[in-house]
C-alpha positions in Angstrom: 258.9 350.8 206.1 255.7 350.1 208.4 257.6 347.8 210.3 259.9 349.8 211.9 260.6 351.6 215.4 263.1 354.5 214.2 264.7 356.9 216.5 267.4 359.5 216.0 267.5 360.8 219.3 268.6 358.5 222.6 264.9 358.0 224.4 264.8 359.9 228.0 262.7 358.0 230.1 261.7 354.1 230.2 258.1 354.5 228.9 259.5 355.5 225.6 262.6 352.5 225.4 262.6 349.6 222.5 260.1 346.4 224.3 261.4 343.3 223.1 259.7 339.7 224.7 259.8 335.9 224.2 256.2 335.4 226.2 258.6 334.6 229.4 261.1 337.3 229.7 261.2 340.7 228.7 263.4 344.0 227.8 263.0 347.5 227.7 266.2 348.7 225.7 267.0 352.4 226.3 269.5 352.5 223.3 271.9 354.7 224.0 275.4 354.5 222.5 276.7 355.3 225.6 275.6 353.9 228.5 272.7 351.8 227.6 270.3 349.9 229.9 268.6 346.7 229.6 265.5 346.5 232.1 264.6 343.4 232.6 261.3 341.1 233.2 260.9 337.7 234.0 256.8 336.7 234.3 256.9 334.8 237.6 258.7 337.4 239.3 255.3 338.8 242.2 255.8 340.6 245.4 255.3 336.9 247.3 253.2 334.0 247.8 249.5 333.2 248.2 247.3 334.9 250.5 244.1 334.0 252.3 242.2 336.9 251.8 238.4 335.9 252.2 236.2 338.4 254.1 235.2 335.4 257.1 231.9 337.9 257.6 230.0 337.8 253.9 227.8 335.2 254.7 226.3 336.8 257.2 225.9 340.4 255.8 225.0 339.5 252.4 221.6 339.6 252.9 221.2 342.9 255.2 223.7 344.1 252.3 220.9 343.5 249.7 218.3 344.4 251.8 219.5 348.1 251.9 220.5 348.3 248.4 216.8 347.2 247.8 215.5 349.9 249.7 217.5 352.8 248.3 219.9 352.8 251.7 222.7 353.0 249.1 225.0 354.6 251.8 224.9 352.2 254.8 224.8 349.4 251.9 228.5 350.6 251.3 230.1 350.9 254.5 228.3 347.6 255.8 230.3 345.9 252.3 233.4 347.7 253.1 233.6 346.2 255.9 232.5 342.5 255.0 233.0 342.4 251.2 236.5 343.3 250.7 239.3 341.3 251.2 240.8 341.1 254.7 244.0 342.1 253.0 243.1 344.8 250.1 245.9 343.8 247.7 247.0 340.6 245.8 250.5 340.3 244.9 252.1 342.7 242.1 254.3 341.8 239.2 257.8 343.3 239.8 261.2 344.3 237.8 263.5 341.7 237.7 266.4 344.6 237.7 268.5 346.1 234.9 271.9 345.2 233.2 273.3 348.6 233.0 276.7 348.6 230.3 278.9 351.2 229.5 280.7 351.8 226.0 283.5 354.0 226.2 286.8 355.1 224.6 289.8 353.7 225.8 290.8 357.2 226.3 287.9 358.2 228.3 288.2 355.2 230.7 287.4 356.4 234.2 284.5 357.9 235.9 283.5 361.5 237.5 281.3 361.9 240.6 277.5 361.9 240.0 275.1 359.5 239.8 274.7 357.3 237.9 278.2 356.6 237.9 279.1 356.4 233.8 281.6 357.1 231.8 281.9 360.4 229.9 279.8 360.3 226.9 281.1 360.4 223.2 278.9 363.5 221.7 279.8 361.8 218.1 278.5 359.0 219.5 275.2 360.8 220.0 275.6 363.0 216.7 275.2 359.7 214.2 273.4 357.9 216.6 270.0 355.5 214.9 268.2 353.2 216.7 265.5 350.8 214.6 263.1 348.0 216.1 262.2 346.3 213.1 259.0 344.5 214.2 259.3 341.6 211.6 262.7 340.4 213.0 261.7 341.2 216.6 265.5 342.5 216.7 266.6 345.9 218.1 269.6 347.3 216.2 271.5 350.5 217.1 274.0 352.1 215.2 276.6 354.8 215.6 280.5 355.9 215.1 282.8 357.5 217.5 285.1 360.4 217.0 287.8 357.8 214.8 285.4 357.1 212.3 284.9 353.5 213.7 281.6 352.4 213.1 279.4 349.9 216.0 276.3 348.1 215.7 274.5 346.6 218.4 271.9 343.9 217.5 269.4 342.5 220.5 266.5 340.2 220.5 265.0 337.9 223.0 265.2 334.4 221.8 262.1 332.1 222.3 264.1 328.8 220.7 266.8 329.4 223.3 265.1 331.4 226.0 267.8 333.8 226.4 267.9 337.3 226.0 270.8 338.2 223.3 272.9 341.7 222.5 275.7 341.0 219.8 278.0 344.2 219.6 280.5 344.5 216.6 282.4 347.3 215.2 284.4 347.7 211.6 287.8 348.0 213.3 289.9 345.6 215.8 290.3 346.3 219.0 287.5 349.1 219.3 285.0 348.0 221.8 285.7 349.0 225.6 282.7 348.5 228.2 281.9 348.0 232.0 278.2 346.2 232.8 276.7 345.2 236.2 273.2 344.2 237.4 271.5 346.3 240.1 267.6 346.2 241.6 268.3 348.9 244.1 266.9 347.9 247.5 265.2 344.8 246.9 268.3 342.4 246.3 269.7 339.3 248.5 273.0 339.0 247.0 275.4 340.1 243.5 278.5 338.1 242.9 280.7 337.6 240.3 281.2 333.3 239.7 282.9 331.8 236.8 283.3 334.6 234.4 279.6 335.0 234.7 277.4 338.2 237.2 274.5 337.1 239.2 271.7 338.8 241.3 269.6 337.3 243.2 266.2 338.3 245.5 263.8 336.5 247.7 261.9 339.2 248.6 258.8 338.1 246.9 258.4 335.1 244.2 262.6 333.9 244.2 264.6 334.1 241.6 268.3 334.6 239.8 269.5 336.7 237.2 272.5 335.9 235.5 274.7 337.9 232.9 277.6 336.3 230.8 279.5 337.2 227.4 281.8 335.7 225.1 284.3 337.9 223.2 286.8 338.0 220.1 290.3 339.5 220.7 291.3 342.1 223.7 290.2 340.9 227.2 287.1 339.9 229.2 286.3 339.1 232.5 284.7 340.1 236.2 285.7 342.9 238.5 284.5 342.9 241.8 280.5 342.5 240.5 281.1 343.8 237.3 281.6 342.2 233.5 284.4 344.1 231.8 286.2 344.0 228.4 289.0 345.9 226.8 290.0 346.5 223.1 287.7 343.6 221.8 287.0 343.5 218.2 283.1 342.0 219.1 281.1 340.6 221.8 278.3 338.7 222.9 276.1 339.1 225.9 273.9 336.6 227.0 271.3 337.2 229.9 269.1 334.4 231.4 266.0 334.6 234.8 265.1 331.8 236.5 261.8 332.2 239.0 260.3 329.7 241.6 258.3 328.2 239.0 254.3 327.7 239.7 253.4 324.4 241.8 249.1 323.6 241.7 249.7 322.2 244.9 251.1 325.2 246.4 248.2 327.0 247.2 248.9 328.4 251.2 251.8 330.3 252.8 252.9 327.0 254.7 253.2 325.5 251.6 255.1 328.0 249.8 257.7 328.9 252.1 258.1 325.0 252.0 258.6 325.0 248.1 260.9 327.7 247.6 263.9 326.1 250.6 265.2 324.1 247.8 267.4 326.9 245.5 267.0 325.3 242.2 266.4 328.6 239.8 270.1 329.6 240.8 271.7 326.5 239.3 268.8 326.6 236.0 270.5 329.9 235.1 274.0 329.4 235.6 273.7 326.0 233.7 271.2 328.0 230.4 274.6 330.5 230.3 277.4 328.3 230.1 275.6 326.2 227.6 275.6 329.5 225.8 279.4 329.7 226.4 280.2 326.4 225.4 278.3 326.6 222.3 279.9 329.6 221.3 283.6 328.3 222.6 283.0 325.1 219.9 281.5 327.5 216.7 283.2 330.7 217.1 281.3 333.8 218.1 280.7 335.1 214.5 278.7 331.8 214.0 277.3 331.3 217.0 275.6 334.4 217.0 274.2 334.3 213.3 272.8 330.9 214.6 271.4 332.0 217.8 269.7 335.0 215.7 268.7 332.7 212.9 267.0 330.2 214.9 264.8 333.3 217.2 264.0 334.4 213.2 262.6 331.1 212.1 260.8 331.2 215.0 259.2 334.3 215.6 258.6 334.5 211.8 256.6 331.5 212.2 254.1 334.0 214.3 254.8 337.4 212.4 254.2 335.9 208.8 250.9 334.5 209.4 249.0 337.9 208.6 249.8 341.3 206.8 247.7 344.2 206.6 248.5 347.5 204.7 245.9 350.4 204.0 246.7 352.7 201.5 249.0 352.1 197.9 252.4 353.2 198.6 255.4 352.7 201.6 256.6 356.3 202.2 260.0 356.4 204.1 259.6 356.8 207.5 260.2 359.4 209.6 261.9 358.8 213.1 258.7 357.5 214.8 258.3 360.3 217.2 258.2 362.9 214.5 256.2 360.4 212.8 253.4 360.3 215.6 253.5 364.2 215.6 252.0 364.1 212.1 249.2 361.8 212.9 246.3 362.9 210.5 243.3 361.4 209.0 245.4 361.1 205.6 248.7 359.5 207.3 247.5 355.5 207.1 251.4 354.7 207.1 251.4 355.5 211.2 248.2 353.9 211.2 250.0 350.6 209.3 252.8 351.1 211.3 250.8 351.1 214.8 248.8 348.0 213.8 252.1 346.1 213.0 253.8 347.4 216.5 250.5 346.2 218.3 250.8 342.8 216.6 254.2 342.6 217.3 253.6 343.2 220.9 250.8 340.4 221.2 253.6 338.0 219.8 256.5 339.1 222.2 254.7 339.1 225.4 252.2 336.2 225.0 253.8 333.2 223.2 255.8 329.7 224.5 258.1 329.6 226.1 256.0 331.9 228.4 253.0 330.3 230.3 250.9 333.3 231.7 249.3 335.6 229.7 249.3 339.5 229.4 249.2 342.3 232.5 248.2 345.6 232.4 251.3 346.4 231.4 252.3 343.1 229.1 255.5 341.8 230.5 257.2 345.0 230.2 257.3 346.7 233.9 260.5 348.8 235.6 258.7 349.0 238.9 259.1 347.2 242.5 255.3 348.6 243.3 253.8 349.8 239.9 250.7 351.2 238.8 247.4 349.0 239.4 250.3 346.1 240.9 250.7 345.3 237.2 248.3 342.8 237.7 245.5 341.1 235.6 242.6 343.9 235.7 239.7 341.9 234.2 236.6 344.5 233.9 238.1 345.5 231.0 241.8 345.3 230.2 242.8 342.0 230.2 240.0 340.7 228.4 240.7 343.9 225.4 244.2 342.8 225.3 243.0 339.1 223.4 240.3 341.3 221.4 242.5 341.1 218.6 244.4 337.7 219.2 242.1 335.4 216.8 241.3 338.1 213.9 245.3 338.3 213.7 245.8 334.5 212.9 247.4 334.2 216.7 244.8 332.2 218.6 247.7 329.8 220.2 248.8 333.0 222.0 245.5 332.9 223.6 246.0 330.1 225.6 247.7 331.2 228.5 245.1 333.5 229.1 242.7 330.2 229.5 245.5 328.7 231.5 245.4 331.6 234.0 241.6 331.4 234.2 242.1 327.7 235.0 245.0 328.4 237.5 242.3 330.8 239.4 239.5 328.0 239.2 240.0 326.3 242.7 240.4 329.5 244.1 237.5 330.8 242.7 235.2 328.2 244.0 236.6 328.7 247.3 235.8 332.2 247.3 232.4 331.4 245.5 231.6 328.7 248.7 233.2 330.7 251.3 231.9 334.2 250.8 228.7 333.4 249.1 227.7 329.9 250.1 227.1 329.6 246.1 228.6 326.7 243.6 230.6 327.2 240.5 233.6 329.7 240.5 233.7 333.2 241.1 236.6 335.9 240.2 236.5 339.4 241.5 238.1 343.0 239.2 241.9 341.6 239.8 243.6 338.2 239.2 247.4 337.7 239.8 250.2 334.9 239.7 248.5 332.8 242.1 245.0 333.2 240.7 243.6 335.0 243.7 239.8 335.5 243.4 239.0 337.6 246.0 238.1 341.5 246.0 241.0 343.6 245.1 241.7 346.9 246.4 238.6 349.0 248.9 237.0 351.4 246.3 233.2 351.1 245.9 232.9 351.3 242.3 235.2 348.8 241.0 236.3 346.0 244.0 232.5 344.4 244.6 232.3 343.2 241.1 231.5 339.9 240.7 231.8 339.1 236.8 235.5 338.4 236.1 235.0 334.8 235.4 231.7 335.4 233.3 233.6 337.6 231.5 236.8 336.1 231.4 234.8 332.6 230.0 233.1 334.0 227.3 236.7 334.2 225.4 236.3 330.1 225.0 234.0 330.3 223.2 234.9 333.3 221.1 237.8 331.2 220.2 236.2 328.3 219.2 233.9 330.4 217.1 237.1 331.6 214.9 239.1 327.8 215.3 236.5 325.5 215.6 238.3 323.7 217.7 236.2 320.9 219.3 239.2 319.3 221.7 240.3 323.2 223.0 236.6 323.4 223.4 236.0 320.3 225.6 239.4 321.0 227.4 238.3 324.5 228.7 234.8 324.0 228.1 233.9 323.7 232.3 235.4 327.0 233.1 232.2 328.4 231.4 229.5 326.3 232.9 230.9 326.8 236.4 230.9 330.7 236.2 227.3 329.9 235.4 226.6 327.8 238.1 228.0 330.8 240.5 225.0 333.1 239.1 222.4 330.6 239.2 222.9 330.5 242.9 224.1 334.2 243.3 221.2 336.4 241.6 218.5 337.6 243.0 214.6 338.5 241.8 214.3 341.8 241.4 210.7 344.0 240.9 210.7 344.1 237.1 208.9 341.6 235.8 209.7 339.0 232.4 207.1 338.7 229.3 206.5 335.3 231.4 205.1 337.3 234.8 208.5 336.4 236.8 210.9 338.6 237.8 214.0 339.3 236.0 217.1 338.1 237.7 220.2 340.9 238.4 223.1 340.7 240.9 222.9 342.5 244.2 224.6 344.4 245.1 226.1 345.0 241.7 228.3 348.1 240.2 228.9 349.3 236.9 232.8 349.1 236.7 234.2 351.9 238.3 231.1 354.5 237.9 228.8 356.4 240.3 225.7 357.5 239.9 223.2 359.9 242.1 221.3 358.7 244.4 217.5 360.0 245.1 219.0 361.9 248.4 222.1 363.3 246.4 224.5 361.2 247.4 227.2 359.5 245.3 226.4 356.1 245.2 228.0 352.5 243.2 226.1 350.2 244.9 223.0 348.9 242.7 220.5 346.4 242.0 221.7 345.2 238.6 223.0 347.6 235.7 223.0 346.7 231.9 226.8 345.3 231.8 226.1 342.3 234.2 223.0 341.5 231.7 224.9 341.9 228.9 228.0 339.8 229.9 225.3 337.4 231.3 224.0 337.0 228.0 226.9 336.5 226.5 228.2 333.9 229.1 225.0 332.0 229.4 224.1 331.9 225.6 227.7 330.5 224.8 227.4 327.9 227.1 224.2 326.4 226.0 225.4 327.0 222.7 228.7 324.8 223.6 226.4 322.2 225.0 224.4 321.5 222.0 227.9 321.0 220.3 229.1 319.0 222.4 226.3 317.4 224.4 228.2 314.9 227.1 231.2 315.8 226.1 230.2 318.8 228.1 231.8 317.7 231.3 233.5 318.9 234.7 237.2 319.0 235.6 236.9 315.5 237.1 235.6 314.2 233.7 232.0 313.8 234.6 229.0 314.6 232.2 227.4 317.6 233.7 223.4 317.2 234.3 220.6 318.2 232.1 219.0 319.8 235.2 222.1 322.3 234.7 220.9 323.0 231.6 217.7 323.9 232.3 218.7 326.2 235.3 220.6 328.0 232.6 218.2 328.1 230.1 216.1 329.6 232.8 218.9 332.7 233.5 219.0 333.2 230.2 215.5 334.2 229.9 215.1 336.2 232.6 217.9 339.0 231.9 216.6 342.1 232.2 216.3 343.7 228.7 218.3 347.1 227.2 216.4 349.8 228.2 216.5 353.6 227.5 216.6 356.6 228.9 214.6 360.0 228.6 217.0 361.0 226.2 217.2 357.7 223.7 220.5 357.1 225.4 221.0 353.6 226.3 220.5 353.3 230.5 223.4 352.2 232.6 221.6 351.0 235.5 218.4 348.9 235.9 216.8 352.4 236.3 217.8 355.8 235.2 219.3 357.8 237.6 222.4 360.9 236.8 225.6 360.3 236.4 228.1 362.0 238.7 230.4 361.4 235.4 229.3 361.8 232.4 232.3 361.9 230.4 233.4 358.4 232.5 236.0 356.6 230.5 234.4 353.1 231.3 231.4 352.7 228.6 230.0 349.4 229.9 226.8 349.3 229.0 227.5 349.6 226.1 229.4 345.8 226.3 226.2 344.3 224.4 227.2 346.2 220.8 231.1 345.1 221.0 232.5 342.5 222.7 229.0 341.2 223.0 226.5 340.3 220.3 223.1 341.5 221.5 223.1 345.0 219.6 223.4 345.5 215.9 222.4 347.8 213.0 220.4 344.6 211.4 218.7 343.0 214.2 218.4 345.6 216.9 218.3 349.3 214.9 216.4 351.2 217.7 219.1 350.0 220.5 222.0 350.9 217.7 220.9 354.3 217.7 221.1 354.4 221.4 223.9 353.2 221.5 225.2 356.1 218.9 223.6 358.5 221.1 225.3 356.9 224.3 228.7 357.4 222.6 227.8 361.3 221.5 227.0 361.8 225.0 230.0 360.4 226.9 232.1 362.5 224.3 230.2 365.8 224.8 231.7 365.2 228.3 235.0 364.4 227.9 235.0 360.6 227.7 237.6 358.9 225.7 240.2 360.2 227.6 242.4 357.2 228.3 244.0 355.0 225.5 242.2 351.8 226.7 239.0 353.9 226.2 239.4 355.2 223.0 240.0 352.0 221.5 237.0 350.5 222.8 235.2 353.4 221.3 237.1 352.2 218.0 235.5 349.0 218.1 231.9 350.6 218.9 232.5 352.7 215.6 233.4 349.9 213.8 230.6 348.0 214.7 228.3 350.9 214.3 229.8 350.7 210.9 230.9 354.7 211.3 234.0 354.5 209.5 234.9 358.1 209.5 233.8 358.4 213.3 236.4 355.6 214.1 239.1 357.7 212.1 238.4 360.3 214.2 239.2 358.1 217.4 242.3 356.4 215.8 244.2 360.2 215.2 242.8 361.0 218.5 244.0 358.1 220.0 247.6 358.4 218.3 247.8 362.5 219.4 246.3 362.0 222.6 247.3 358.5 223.9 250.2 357.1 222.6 253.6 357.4 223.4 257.0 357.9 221.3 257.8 354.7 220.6 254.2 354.0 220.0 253.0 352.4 223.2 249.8 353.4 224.5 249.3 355.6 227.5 246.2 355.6 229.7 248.7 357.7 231.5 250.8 355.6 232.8 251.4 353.2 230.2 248.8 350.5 229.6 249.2 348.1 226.7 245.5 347.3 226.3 245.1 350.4 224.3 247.6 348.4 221.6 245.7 345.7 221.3 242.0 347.0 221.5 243.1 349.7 218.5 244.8 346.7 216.8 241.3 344.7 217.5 239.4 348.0 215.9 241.3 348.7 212.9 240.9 345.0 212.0 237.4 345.3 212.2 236.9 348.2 210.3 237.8 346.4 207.5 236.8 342.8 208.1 234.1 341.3 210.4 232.5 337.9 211.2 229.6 336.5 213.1 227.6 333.2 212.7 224.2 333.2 212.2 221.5 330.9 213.9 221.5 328.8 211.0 225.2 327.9 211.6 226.5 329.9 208.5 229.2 332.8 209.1 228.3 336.5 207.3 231.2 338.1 206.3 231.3 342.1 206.2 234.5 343.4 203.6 234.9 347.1 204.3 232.1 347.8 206.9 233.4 350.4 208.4 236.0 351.9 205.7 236.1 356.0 206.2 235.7 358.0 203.7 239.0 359.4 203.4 240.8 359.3 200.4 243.7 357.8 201.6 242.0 354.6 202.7 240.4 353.9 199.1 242.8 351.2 198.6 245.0 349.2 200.5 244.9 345.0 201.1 245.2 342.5 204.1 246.4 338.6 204.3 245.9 336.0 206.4 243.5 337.7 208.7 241.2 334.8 210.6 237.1 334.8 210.2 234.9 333.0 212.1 234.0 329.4 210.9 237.2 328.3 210.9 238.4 330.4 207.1 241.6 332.8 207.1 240.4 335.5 204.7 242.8 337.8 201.5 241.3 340.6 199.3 242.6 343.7 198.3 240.4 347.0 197.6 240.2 349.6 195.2 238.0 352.4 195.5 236.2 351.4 198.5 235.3 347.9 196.7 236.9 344.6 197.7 238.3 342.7 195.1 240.5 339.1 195.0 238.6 337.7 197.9 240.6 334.3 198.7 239.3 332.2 201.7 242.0 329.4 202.9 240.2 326.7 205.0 241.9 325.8 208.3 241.3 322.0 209.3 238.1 322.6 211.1 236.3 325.3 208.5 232.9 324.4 208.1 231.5 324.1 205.0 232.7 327.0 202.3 229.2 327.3 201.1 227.9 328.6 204.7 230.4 331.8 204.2 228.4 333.9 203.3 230.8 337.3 201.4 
């Protein structure tokens, strides 16, 4: 039973609804017998087309800019980059609600509606009383039961096929006759037209990105059809909705707002999703609906099984019957590893819905699941941290093809990034600010000092090539992707600057400026609250990271290491990076042993902060472990003690990062401590994490965690791979045993064992195509 969503109780608000997703389109399913609701995503759906944003004035206040941060004159420093570092416009586009397919189940009796909004029919209360609700995460199919005041019993099955691309809700009950409904579409303001054509409903907007929405259904016995812009049916014994979105679809050489308005004349989307619905139609008109909706349900199965069979993992011995999930949540404790099973399947599950084919761009802030026309953080791609924790976990769980688009977007934003790199800081290579969105748009997001003047969202971003090929070994995903690393180096090679702390070598160590540690202050020496700085210890550490990879790639793959146009890069590149590499400023630490933030230490206006990036060398990066770098492991121990003596932690996103640091730090009953506080703090009804609002990169950063509390991988100079079984296992009895399948280790292995006692035992490895050699594992 730890693949279930139960509730007993119709959810009240949409944060706590059923998510279902084929990678492209998306649901959130409120459930109720009564007058359900089906909000509804499509990916491409953003707030409009590409925007020039570049600042036209960097150039020429860069260096007064750096100058003043140089010499303490933190505050002019800011206002002189508000004004000429920030975009021109402060916002790229935002994702947005396609709408929501509101239907009504009623009685025949009770057909006929009261005043009040919104305008439903009255609800059954036996309806209510027997109401269940169950997303079982293995089918990705949402089923809700219930039985109305004759005894008749309905179910309602929905799932978002990937096979067919088409979103799915089959409604049957055990007598004739039974099922009565009314259904429309509606996106409130933002909305060019609804009509009813052919028996099917469409909505359509051009407000921002264009698209159409289109509802249809086929039905057995009683009668069906449209009523002004609704679909309505009477006394049917079952039926069959079937919803499709068609968007403006992405164009390479749409890149400007004359080109865009250009693109989007020609209306084809509208005629896409008509055509997708009547070959629905016509499918079921030739099988019958019985058959045509086990097939449509069977094919989505083989699919998405294809994904959701590739990995288990279960801590503990036995499957206690489940409680309905939010009473389940309430009894989060260290001893309840069900929820904690349970939450790690509904984060995989997530991972697979929301970033798979037939879908093409990878995760937001929010996944693909957003009710909003203007929602929190524009629903974007925020890359200092929660974009890139959303893949954390996306190789470990045998899913690396659902990484991907995430390499696709980075390569969407490529020409835009080297714009912005050329234009605002006369520097080569690529460059991508805090924020990416549909169109790839590289330049500062938003006007807040902490977090819009970073500069590392491509360094960042890059480093997940590698990672990848580190668990696949894939040499041609590799090469493919390979120059979206070396150019993010060859923006830094140009863009940072000497500082006055010197190398073992004499020279001076190499830091951005200005620079900010993502979305954190800090004190200045006149007592003012300052962001801008001369360096800090996450841009060395994702430096590091970045720089390292790419030589690393290169002496893989020598002059196969080559440029989008297909060219062998030079050796003098090599050599500039080599260079960078060592002439990163070291870890330092402060006064107190605690790892220092900045490039010097100076107080924190926030202690308890809820970003922990210097911290970014011990998990995602590689610089700081308990074997090779003990005295920085402790301060990285007593970094974490600190931020939690101040309240840090307090966001879902944050607490799972600080899962991972335990895990790493091997602190298995520290990282149990994070999980419960994570699931009684942070995570919503249906299991979704909250930051508040909801964010999803708390899902996948815990999923990421737990993962790595019992299995970890890293290769060694040598080229071999150690394996850790169990390194962070708590201590708890409850976690003594348990087993895991098909989870992915570096070197190219996918990796079973049970344990028993604390001990790992029946250790299988199962070589992909690439694995290296078995005797370089080393267990």
């Amino acid at each position: 039973m730890n693949d279930k969503i139960l509730f007993d109780k119709v959810p009240q608000n949409w944060e706590s609804y059923f998510p279902l997703g084929n990678g492209r389109l998306a649901v959130m399913q409120k459930t109720d017998p009564n007058n359900d609701i089906l909000q509804l995503n499509e990916e491409g759906i953003w707030s409009g087309g590409p925007i020039d944003r570049v600042n036209p004035d960097t150039q020429k206040a860069l260096p007064e800019i750096r100058r003043l941060v140089k010499e303490g004159k933190v505050m002019e420093a800011q206002e002189l980059g508000f004004q000429t570092l920030s975009g021109t416009c402060f916002n790229e586009r935002v994702y947005q609600t396609a709408g929501e397919f509101r239907i009504d189940f009623f009685a025949r009796e009770n057909y006929g509606i009261e005043c009040g909004f919104p305008l439903n029919h009255k609800k059954i209360q036996k309806c209510l009383d027997t109401y269940k609700a169950e997303l079982d995460l293995s089918e990705a199919v949402s089923t809700v039961t219930y039985q109305d005041e004759e005894g008749v019993n309905f179910t309602r099955r929905t799932w978002v096929s990937a096979i067919d691309d088409i979103i799915f809700m089959h409604v049957t009950a055990d007598k004739p006759g039974k099922i009565n409904f009314r259904a429309y579409l509606d996106r409130g303001i933002w909305v060019d037209n609804i009509r009813a054509e052919d028996g099917f409903i469409f909505l359509e907007d051009s407000h921002g990105i264009p698209f159409c929405l289109g509802a249809g259904l086929s039905s057995v016995g009683g009668k069906t059809g449209t009523s002004g812009f609704c679909l309505t049916g009477q006394d049917c014994d079952q039926v069959l909705f079937y919803i499709d979105i068609r968007a403006w679809q992405w164009n390479k050489k749409v890149s400007n707002q004359k080109d865009y308005q250009k693109a989007i004349k020609k209306n084809t989307w509208a005629k896409e999703c008509k055509a997708n619905l009547l070959q629905v139609q016509e499918y079921v008109a030739s099988k019958g609906l019985a058959v045509a909706a086990e097939d449509y349900l069977g094919w989505h199965l083989v699919e998405y099984k294809s994904y959701w069979d590739r990995m288990q993992l279960k801590i503990g011995n036995k499957d206690e019957e489940n409680l309905p999930t939010p009473d389940f949540l309430k009894a989060a404790s260290p001893e309840n590893v069900n929820l904690v099973n349970l939450y790690s399947n509904f984060s995989r599950y997530l991972l697979i819905s929301a970033s798979r084919v037939p879908g093409k761009l990878p995760t937001t802030l929010q996944g693909i699941w957003n009710t909003y026309m203007d929602p929190p953080w524009g629903c974007k791609y925020t890359i200092n941290i929660n974009t890139e924790m959303n893949y954390w976990p996306v190789n470990m769980a045998s899913l690396s093809d659902c990484e991907i688009p995430l390499f696709d977007l980075l390569e969407r934003a490529y020409k835009n990034g080297c714009d912005v790199a050329k234009r605002m800081y006369n520097c080569s290579g690529y460059v991508i600010h805090h924020n990416l969105d549909f169109w790839g748009d590289c330049a500062p997001q938003d006007n807040w000092l902490p977090g819009t003047y970073w500069v590392l969202g491509a360094a960042w971003l890059s480093t997940h090539i590698w990672e990848h090929f580190e668990y696949t070994l894939d040499k041609e995903c590799l090469k493919r992707y390979y120059y979206l690393m070396h150019e993010a180096c060859r923006f830094f090679v140009d863009f940072l600057q000497p500082c006055d702390i010197l190398a073992q070598d004499g020279k001076p160590y190499l830091v951005i400026n200005p620079s900010v540690s993502p979305e954190n202050s800090y004190v200045t020496k006149a007592g003012q609250v300052g962001a801008f700085t001369e360096g800090c210890e996450m841009d060395n550490m994702i430096l590091e990271h970045l720089f390292s990879s790419c030589l690393k790639a290169h002496s893989l793959l020598a002059k196969d290491c080559k440029n989008k146009k297909g060219k062998s890069y030079s050796d003098s590149d090599f050599e500039a990076f080599d260079y960078v590499l060592n002439h990163l400023k070291k870890p330092e630490l402060n006064k107190d042993a605690s790892l220092m933030e900045w490039n010097k230490e100076v107080p924190e206006v926030e202690p308890g902060h809820r970003h922990i990036s210097h911290l970014y060398g011990l998990y995602p990066g590689h610089t700081i472990s308990l074997e090779k770098t003990p005295q920085l492991a402790e301060a990285a121990k007593k970094t974490l003690k600190k931020r939690l003596e101040n309240g840090g932690g307090h966001t879902g996103w944050s607490q799972a990062w600080i899962i991972n640091f335990r895990a790493q730090l091997q602190e298995g009953d520290n990282a149990l401590e994070a999980i419960v506080k994570l699931l009684t703090h942070s995570t919503l009804p249906n299991l979704l994490d909250n930051h508040p609002p909801f964010q999803i990169d708390g899902n996948f950063g815990s999923l990421a965690a737990i993962i790595r509390m019992l299995v970890q991988s890293e290769f060694n100079e040598d080229g071999s791979v150690s394996v850790k079984l169990l390194p962070a296992l708590p201590s708890n009895p409850a976690w003594q045993q348990g087993s895991v399948k098909g989870l992915r280790i570096k070197g190219g292995y996918f990796i079973d064992f049970d344990w028993e006692n604390g001990k790992a035992k029946n250790v299988e490895l199962r070589a992909d195509k690439n694995a290296i050699k078995r005797e370089l594992i080393k267990l």
